[in-house]
C-alpha positions as MATLAB code, in Angstrom:
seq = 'XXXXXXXXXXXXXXXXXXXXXXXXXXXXXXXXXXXXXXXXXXXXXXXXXXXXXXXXXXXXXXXXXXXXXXXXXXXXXXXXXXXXXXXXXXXXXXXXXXXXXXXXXXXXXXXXXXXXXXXXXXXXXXXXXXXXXXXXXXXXXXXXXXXXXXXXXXXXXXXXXXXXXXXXXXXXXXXXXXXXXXXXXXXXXXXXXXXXXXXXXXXXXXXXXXXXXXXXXXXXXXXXXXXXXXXXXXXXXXXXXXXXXXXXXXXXXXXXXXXXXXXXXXXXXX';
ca = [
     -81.565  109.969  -34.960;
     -80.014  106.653  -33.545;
     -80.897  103.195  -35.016;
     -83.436  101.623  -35.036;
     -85.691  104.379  -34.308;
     -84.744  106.152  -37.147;
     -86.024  103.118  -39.250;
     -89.215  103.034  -36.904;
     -90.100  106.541  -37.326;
     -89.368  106.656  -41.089;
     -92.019  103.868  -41.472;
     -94.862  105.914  -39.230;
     -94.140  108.750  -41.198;
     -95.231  107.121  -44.460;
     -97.747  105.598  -42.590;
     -99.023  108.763  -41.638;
     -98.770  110.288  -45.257;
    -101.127  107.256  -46.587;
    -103.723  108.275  -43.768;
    -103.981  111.362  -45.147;
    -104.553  110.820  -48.645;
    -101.071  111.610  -50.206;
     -98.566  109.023  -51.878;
     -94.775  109.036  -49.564;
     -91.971  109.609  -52.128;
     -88.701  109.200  -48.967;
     -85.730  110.221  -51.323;
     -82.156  108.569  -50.670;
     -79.442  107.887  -52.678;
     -79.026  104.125  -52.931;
     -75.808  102.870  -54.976;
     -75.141  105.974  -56.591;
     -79.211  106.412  -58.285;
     -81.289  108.693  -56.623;
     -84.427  107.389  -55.910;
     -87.843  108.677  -55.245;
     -89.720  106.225  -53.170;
     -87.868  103.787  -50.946;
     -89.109  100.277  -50.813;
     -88.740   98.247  -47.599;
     -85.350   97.049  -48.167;
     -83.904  100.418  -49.528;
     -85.705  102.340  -46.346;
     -84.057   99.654  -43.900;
     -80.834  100.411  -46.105;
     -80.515  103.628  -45.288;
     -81.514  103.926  -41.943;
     -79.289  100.974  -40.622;
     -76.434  101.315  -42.977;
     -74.031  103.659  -40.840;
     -70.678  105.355  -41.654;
     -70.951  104.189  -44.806;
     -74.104  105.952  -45.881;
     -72.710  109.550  -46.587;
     -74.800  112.741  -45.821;
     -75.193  114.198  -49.087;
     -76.244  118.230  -50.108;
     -76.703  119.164  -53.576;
     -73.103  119.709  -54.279;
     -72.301  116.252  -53.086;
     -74.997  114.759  -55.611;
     -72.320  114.302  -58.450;
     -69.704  112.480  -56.270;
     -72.413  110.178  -54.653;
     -73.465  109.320  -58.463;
     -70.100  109.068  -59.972;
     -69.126  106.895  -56.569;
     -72.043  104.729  -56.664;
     -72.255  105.939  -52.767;
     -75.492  105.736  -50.677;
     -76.626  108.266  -49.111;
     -79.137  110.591  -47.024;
     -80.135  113.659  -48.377;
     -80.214  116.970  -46.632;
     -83.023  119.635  -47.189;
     -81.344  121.370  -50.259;
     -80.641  117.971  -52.129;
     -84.143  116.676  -51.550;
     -86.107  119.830  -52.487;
     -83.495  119.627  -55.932;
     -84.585  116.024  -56.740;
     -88.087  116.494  -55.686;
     -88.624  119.407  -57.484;
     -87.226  117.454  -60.656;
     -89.472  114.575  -60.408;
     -92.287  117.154  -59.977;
     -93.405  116.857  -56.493;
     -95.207  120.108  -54.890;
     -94.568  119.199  -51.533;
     -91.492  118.652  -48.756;
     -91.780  117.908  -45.078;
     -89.042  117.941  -42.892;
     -87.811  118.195  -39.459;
     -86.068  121.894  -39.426;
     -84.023  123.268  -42.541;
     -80.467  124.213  -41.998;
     -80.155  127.852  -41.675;
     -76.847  130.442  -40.335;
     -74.383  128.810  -37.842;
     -73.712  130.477  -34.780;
     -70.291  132.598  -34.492;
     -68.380  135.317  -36.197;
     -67.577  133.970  -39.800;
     -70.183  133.260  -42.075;
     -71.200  129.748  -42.362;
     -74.648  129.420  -44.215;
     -76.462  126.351  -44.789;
     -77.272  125.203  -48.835;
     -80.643  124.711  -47.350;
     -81.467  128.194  -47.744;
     -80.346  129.078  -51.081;
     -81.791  126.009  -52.103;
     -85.220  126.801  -50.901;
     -85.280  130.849  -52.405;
     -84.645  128.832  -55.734;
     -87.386  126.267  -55.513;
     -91.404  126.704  -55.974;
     -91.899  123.358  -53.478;
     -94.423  124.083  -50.335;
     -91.422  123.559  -47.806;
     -93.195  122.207  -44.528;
     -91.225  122.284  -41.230;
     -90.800  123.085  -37.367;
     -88.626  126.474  -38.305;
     -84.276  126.343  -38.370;
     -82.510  124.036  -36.123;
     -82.554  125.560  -32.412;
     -78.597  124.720  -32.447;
     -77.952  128.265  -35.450;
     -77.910  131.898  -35.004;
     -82.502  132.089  -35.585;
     -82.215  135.710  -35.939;
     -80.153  135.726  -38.766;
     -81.593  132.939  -40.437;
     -84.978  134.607  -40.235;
     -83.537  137.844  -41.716;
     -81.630  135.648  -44.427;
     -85.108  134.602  -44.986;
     -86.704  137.797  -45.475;
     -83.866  138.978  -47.711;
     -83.741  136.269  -50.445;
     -88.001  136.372  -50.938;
     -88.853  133.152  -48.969;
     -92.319  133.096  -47.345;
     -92.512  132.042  -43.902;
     -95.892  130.550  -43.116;
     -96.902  129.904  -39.776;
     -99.161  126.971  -39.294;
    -101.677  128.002  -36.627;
     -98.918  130.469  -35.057;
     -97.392  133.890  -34.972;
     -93.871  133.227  -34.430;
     -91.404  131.069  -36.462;
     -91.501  127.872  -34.368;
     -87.484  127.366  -33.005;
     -87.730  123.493  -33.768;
     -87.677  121.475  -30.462;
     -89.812  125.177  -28.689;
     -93.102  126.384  -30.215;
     -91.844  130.417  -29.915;
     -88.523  131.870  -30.801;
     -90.012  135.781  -31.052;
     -89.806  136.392  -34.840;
     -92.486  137.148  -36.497;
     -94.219  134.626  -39.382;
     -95.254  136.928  -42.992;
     -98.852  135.383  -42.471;
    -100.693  133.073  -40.148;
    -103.076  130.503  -41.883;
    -105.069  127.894  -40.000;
    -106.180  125.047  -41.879;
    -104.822  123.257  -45.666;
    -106.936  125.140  -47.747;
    -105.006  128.398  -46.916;
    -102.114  127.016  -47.582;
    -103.024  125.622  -51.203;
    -104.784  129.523  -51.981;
    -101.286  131.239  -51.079;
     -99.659  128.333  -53.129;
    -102.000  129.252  -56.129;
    -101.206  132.685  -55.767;
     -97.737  132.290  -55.810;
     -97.794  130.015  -59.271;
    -100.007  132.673  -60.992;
     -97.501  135.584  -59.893;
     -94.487  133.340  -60.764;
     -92.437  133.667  -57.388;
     -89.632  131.840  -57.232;
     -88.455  131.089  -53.486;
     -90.353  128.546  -51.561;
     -93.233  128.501  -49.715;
     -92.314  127.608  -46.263;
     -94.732  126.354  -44.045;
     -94.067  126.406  -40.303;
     -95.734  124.198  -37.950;
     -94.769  124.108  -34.046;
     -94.153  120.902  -32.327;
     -96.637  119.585  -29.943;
     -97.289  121.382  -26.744;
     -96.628  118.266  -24.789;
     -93.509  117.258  -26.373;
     -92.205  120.798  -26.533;
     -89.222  121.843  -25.024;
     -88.884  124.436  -22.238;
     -86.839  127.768  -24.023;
     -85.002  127.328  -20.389;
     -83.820  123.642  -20.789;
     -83.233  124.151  -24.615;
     -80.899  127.146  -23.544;
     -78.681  125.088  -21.029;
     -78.264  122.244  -23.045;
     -77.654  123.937  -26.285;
     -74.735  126.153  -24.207;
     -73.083  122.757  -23.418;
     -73.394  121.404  -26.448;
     -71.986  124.316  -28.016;
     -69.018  124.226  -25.192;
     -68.362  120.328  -26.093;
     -68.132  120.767  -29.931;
     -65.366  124.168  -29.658;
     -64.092  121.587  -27.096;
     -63.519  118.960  -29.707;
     -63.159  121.229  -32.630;
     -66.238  119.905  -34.113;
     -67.916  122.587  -36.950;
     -68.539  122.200  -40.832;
     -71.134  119.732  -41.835;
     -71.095  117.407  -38.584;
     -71.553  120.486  -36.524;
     -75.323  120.156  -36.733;
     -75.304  116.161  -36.009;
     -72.728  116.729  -32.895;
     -75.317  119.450  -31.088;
     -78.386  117.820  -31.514;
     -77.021  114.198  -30.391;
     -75.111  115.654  -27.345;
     -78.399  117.716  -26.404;
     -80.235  114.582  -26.695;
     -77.800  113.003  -23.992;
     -77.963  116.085  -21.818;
     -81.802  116.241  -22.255;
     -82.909  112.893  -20.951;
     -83.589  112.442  -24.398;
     -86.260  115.010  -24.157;
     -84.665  116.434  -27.450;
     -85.106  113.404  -29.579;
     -88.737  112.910  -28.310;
     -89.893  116.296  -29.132;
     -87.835  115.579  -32.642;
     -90.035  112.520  -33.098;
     -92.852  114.137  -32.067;
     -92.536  116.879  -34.624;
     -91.607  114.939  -37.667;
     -94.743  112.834  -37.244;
     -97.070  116.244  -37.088;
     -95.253  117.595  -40.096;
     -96.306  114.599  -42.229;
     -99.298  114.885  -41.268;
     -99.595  118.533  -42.193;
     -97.630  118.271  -45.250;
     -99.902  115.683  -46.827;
    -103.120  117.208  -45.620;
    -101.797  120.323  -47.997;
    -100.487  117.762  -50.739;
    -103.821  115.758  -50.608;
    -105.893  119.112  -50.964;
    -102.954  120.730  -53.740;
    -104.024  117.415  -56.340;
    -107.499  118.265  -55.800;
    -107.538  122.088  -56.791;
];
């Protein structure tokens, strides 16, 4: 997300999270500590800092220490450290999920989350990866798919992408009883909790399709794939888009704080 909205949406979203009746916990990496909780400075830190703030999964975690680097963390770096400092609940914009193409190249996201007993809340996998086979990678390693007042596993920036949620629930509550369940069974593998962008910032499966093919096109182009893969696609649709894209991505982050500290809020209560 480019600067400064990236700043300006980070500050809604706790904003949102304290309307709600939960506590924000935003986790960086700021001179090599990991922190839980930004304050201002730290937040504007991050956000504004750069090249120099590195993207950092879990496997990165004991370089950024050692390095005293700061960083952003992905989903399967957060979900460690949150987990640790014994937070319940995660809200993101998509998780990272199977790339597109003939070799295998899986995100730590996933493996990450069928470790972790965190209520994962999110708008499905990136639309850039191979949905399919993230869903099935899904299914295979025990990881609940939730979806939040829909059928279908939301495809990030489109409410629908044809596969099927393991159970619809409507409202917090349901949420928190399949969470309960879960801890009294001992489960490990998160609970992931889909939500679908807003209708009126969603984008059309059409539109998504042409500007994810030139994306695509423009990265093989410039040899672009590993970890700034993801970054290159969702910036160039943004450009192709009208910045359509990075509306709907807005749009979605701010409903999935919402949602995520409705279920937090209700979770400390019960």
């Amino acid at each position: 997300m480019p600067r400064p909205l990236n700043l300006e949406t980070a500050r809604r979203l706790e904003q949102f999270v304290r309307a709600e009746g939960a506590t924000p916990a935003t986790i960086a990496i700021i001179e090599g500590k990991i922190c839980v909780g930004l304050g201002g400075e730290q937040l504007e830190k991050i956000a504004m800092g750069g090249g120099h703030v590195h993207k950092i999964s879990r496997r990165d975690l004991p370089v950024a220490v050692a390095r005293g680097w700061d960083g952003a963390t992905t989903v399967a770096s957060t979900v460690w450290i949150a987990e640790r400092a014994g937070i319940k609940v995660f809200a993101t914009g998509g998780i990272g999920g199977v790339h597109r193409g003939v070799l295998p190249d899986v995100s730590a996201d996933l493996p990450e989350l069928a470790r972790t007993k965190m209520i994962v809340v999110c708008s499905g996998a990136k639309s850039v990866l191979d949905l399919p086979a993230t869903r099935e990678w899904l299914e295979t390693h025990g990881i609940t798919v939730v979806g939040y007042g829909c059928d279908e596993m939301p495809a990030f920036y489109s409410r629908q992408s044809g596969l099927l949620v393991d159970v619809r629930v409507d409202a917090p509550d349901e949420v928190v009883d399949l969470e309960r369940a879960r801890q009294a069974l001992e489960i490990e593998g998160a609970l992931m909790v889909a939500v679908p962008v807003p209708a009126a910032q969603e984008i059309s499966f059409e539109l998504l399709r042409e500007v994810l093919a030139e994306a695509l096109a423009e990265a093989e182009k410039q040899r672009i794939g590993g970890r700034e893969l993801t970054p290159f696609l969702l910036s160039h649709m943004s450009e192709q888009s009208g910045g359509a894209t990075l509306r709907a991505n807005v749009a979605l982050l701010e409903n999935n704080a919402r949602v995520a500290a409705g279920i937090a809020a209700l979770l400390a209560r019960r």
